[in-house]
C-alpha positions as semicolon CSV with decimal commas, in nm:
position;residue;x (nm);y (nm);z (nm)
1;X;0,000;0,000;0,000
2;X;0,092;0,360;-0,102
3;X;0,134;0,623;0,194
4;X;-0,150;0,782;0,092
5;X;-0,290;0,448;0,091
6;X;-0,178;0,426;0,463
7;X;-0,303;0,740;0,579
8;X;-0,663;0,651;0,448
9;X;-0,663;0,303;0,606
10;X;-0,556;0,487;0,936
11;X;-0,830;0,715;0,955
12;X;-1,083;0,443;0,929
13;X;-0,940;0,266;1,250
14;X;-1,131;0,319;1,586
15;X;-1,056;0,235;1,951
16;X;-0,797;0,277;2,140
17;X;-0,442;0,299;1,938
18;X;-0,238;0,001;2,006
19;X;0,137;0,011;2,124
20;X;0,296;-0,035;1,820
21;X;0,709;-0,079;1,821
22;X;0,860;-0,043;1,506
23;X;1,255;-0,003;1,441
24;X;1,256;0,372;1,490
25;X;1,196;0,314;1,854
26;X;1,455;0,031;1,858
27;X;1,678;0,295;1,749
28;X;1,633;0,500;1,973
29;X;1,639;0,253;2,265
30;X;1,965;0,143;2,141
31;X;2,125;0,492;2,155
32;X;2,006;0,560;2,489
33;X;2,140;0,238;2,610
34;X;2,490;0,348;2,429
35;X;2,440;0,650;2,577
36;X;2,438;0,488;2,962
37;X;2,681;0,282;2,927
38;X;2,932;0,492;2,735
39;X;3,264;0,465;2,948
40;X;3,241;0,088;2,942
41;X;3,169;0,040;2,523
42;X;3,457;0,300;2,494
43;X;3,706;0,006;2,728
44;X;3,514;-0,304;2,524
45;X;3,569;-0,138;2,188
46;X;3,911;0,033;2,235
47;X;4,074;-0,183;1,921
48;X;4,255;-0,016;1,676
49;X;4,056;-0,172;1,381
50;X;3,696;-0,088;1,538
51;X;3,878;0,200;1,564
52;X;3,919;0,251;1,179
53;X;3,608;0,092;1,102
54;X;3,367;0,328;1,303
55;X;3,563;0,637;1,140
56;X;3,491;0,495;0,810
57;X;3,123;0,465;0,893
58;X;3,089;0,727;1,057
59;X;3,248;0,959;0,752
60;X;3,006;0,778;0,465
61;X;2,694;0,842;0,677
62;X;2,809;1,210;0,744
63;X;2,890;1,268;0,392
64;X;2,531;1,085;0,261
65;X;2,318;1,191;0,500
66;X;2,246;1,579;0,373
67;X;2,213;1,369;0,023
68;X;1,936;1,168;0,170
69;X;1,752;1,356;0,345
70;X;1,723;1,633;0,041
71;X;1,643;1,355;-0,147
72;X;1,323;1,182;0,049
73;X;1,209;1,572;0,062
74;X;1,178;1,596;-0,252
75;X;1,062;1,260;-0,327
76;X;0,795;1,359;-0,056
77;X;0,719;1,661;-0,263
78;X;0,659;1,505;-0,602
79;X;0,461;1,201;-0,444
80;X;0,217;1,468;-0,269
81;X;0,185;1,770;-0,536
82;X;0,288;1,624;-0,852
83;X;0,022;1,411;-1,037
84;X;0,114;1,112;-1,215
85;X;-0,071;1,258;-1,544
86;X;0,214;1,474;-1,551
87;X;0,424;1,274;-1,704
88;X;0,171;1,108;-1,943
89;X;0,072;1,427;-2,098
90;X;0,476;1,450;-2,212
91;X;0,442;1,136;-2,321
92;X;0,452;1,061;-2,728
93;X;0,206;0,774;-2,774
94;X;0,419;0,533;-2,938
95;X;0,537;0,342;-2,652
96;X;0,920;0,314;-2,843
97;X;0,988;0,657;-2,897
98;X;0,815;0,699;-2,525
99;X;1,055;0,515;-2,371
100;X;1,398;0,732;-2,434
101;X;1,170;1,021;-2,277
102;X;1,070;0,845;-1,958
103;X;1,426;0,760;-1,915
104;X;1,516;1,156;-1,920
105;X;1,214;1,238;-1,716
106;X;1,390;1,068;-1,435
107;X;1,672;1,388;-1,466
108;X;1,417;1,607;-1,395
109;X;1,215;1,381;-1,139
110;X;1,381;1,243;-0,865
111;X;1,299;0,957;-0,650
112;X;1,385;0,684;-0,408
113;X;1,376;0,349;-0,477
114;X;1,016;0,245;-0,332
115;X;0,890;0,578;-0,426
116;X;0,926;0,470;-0,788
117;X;0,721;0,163;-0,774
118;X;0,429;0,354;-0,711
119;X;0,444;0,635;-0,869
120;X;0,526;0,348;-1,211
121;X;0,212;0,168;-1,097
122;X;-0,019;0,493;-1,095
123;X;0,115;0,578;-1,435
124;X;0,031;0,220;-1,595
125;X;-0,367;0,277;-1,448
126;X;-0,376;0,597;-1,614
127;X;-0,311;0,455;-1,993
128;X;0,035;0,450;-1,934
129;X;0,186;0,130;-2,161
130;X;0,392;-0,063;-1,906
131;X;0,753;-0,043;-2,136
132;X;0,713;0,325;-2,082
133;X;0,655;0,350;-1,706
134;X;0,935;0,029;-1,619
135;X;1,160;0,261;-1,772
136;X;1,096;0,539;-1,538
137;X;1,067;0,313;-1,276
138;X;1,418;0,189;-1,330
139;X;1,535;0,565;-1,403
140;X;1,397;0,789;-1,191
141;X;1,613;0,631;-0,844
142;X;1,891;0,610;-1,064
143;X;1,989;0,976;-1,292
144;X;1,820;1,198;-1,090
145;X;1,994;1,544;-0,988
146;X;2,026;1,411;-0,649
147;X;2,211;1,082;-0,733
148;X;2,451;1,273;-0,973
149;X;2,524;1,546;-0,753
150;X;2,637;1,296;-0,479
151;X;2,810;1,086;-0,642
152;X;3,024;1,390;-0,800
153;X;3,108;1,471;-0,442
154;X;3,195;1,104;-0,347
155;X;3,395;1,062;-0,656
156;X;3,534;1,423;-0,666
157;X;3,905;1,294;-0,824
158;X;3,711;1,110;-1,097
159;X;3,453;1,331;-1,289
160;X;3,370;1,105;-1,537
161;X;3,225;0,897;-1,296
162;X;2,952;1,078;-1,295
163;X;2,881;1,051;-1,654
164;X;2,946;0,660;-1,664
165;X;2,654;0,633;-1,421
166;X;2,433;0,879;-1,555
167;X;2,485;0,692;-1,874
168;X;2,507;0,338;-1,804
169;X;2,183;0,381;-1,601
170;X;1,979;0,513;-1,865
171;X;2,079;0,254;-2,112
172;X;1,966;0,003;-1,851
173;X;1,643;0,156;-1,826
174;X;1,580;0,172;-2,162
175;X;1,672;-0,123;-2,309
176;X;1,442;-0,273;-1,988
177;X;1,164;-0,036;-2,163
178;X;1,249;-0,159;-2,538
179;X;1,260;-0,521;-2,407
180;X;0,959;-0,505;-2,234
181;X;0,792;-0,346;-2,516
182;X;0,925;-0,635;-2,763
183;X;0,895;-0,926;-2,513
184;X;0,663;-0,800;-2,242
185;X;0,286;-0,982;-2,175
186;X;0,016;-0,800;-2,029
187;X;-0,086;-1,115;-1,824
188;X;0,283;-1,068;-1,640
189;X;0,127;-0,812;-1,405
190;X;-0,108;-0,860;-1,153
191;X;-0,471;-0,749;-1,160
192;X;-0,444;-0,653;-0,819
193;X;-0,183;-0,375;-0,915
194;X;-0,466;-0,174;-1,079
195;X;-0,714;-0,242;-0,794
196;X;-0,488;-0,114;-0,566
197;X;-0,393;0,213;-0,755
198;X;-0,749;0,329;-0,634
199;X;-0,623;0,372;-0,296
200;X;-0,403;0,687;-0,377
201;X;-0,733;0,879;-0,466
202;X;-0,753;1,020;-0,094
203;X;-0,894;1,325;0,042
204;X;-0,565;1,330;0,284
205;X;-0,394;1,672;0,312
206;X;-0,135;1,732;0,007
207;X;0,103;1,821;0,347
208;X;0,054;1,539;0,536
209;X;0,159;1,307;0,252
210;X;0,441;1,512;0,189
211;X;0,509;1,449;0,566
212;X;0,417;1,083;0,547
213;X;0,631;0,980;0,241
214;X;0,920;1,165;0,352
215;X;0,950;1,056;0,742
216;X;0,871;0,706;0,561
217;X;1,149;0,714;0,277
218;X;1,368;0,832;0,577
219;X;1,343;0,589;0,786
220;X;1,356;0,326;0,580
221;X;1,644;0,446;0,343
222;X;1,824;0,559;0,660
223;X;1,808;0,202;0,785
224;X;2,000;0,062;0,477
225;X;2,256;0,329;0,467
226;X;2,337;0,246;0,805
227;X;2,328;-0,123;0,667
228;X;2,556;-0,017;0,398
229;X;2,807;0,208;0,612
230;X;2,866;-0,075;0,835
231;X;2,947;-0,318;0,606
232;X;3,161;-0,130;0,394
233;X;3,359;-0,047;0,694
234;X;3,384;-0,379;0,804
235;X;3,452;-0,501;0,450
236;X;3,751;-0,230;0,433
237;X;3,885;-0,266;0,773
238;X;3,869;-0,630;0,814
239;X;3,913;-0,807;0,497
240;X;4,257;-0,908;0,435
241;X;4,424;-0,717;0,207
242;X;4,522;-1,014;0,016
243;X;4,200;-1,072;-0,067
244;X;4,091;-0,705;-0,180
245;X;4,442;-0,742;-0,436
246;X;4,289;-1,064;-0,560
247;X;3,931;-0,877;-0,623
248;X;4,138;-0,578;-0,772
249;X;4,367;-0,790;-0,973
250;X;4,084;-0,960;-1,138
251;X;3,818;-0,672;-1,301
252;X;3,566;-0,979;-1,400
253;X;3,560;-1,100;-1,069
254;X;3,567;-0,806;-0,947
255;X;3,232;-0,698;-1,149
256;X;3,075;-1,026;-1,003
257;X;3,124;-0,927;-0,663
258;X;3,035;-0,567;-0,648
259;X;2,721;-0,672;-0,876
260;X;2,600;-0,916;-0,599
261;X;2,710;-0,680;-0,314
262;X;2,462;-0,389;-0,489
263;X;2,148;-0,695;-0,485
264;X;2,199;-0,764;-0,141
265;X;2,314;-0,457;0,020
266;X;1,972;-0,285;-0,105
267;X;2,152;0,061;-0,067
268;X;1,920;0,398;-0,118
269;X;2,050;0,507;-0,472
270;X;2,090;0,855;-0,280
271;X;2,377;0,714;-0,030
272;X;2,531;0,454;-0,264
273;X;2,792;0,632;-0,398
274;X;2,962;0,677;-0,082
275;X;2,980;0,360;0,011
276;X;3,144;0,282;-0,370
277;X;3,384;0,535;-0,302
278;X;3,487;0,317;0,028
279;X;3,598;0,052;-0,168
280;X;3,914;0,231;-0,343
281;X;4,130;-0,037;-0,391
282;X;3,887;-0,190;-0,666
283;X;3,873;-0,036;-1,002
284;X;3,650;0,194;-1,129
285;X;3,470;-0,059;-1,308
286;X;3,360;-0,291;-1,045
287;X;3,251;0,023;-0,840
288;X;3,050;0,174;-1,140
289;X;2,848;-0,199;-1,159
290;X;2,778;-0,135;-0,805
291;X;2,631;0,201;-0,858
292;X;2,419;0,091;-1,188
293;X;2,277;-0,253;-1,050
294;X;2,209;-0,136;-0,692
295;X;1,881;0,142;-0,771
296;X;1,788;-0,115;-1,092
297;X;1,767;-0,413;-0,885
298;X;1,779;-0,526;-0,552
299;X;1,656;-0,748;-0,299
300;X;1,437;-0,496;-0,150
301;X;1,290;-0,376;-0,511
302;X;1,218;-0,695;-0,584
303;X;1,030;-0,775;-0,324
304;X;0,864;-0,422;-0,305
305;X;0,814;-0,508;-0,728
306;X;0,625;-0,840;-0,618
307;X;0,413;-0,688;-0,405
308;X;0,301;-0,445;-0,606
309;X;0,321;-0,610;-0,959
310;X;0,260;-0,993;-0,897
311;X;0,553;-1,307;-0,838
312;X;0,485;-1,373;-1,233
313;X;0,558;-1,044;-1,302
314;X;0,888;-0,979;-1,071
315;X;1,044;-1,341;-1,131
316;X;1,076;-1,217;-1,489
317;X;1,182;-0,894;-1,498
318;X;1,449;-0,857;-1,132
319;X;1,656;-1,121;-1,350
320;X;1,632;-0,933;-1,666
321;X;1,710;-0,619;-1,504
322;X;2,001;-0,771;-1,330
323;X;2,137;-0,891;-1,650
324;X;2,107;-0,580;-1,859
325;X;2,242;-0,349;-1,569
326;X;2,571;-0,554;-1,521
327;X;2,601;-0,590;-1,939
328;X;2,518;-0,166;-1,961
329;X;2,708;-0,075;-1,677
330;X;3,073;-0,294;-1,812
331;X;2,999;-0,141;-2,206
332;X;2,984;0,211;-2,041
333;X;3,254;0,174;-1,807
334;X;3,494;0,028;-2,082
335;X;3,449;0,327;-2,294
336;X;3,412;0,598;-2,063
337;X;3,645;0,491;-1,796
């Protein structure tokens, strides 16, 4: 269900509200307890490698976090005052030469991850063809100002980093598109997904869903690029270095690993680059993989994708998506980089 979707159901709800603990409050319980007992983590964890490790984490979230939360604000923004039949009216209605211009309206319309699905399942009730909204689906999270701006700053010695991922993600999103609109069965998606677009026709305040999807995108992208910090950290800090010369030594195994690390990390496409920028003893390569697989497909999309689109539906295209993104990402890297 949408936020807005959420804010409806809430409103029907009566009695008394129930105590409800979600991991916000775990959080926070967690820092107080840090908090207390202080003195005594500082004597447990006085190693020289947590050392090094919590001043890596602690310098990706502090460089991602003013990325993130500018970027769920304006995600929150778009999801609350900018309609869906936006887009469609700049839409031409052959669904091939629609495709290259949903990839670019991702520039101009940024998004999270789960903020895509959505706003990619309102477009496809409102006459949208599918190939054309999976393409800004798979765009949107990935070339937006946002994404490009931060990873400029994480890779600030290597400009044309920037340009290998704007690229490389827009050819994955619209060869997705063209293949969709080639290969792609109606029947694939869920009937449900339609049904359930009714739900975002609320009479909710345009402010509180701007408040809604934006404490929502932050908490839950927050989550992962805590997720993220810490295990690039630990990955950097306690890996042998023998190990991250074998990785660097070796680009195709090095483009297998980063491409799985980006599906199970599930890293907000806001924060990613940061954590790519950790690993600097791989190549560029490897790294840009890692930045054009992780907002196409993840383990978190495709779940969020089967929820929202049908099993049939996601068991066909994560796979796809996965394939294309790592095949895009190595073309663009090997002529750009």
């Amino acid at each position: 269900m949408t936020i807005t979707g959420e804010i409806r159901s809430s409103k029907r709800r009566s009695g008394p509200p129930r105590l409800k603990i979600t991991s916000l409050e775990v959080l926070c319980g967690i820092l107080v307890l840090a908090l207390l007992f202080q003195s005594r983590l500082v004597d447990l964890l006085d190693v020289p490698k947590l050392r090094t490790a919590s001043t890596v984490f602690v310098a990706i979230c502090v460089q991602a976090m003013p990325f993130l939360v500018l970027g769920v604000l304006i995600s929150g923004a778009i999801a609350a005052f900018v309609p869906a039949s936006a887009l469609r009216r700049l839409l031409p209605s052959k669904a091939a030469l629609a495709v290259p211009v949903a990839g670019m309206a991702g520039v101009a319309l940024p998004g999270c991850e789960c903020a895509s699905v959505p706003v990619a399942r309102r477009l496809m009730q409102q006459g949208v063809a599918p190939a054309v909204a999976l393409t800004f689906l798979l765009a949107a999270p990935a070339v937006n100002p946002i994404v490009l701006v931060a990873t400029a700053v994480a890779f600030n010695d290597t400009p044309m980093m920037v340009v290998a991922r704007l690229v490389g993600s827009l050819l994955t999103s619209m060869v997705m598109g063209w293949l969709w609109a080639r290969f792609g069965k109606a029947e694939w998606i869920a009937e449900r997904a339609l049904a359930r677009l009714q739900d975002d026709d609320t009479g909710s305040s345009k402010w509180t869903v701007f408040a809604e999807s934006a404490r929502h995108d932050l908490v839950d992208a927050g989550g992962f690029l805590v997720m993220g910090g810490l295990f690039a950290a630990a990955f950097k800090t306690f890996v042998p270095v023998s190990w991250m010369a074998t990785i660097g030594g070796q680009v195709v195994l090095g483009v297998v690993v980063m491409a799985f690390l980006a599906l199970l990390l599930a890293l907000c496409s806001e924060a990613d680059a940061f954590v790519a920028a950790a690993f600097s003893t791989l190549p560029l390569l490897p790294r840009l993989v890692f930045l054009v697989v992780g907002p196409a497909v993840d383990v978190k999309l495709f779940a969020l994708q089967a929820g929202t689109f049908g099993k049939s539906f996601a068991l066909r295209f994560a796979p796809a998506t996965f394939v294309v993104a790592i095949l895009c990402a190595v073309v663009t890297g090997v002529v750009l980089l």
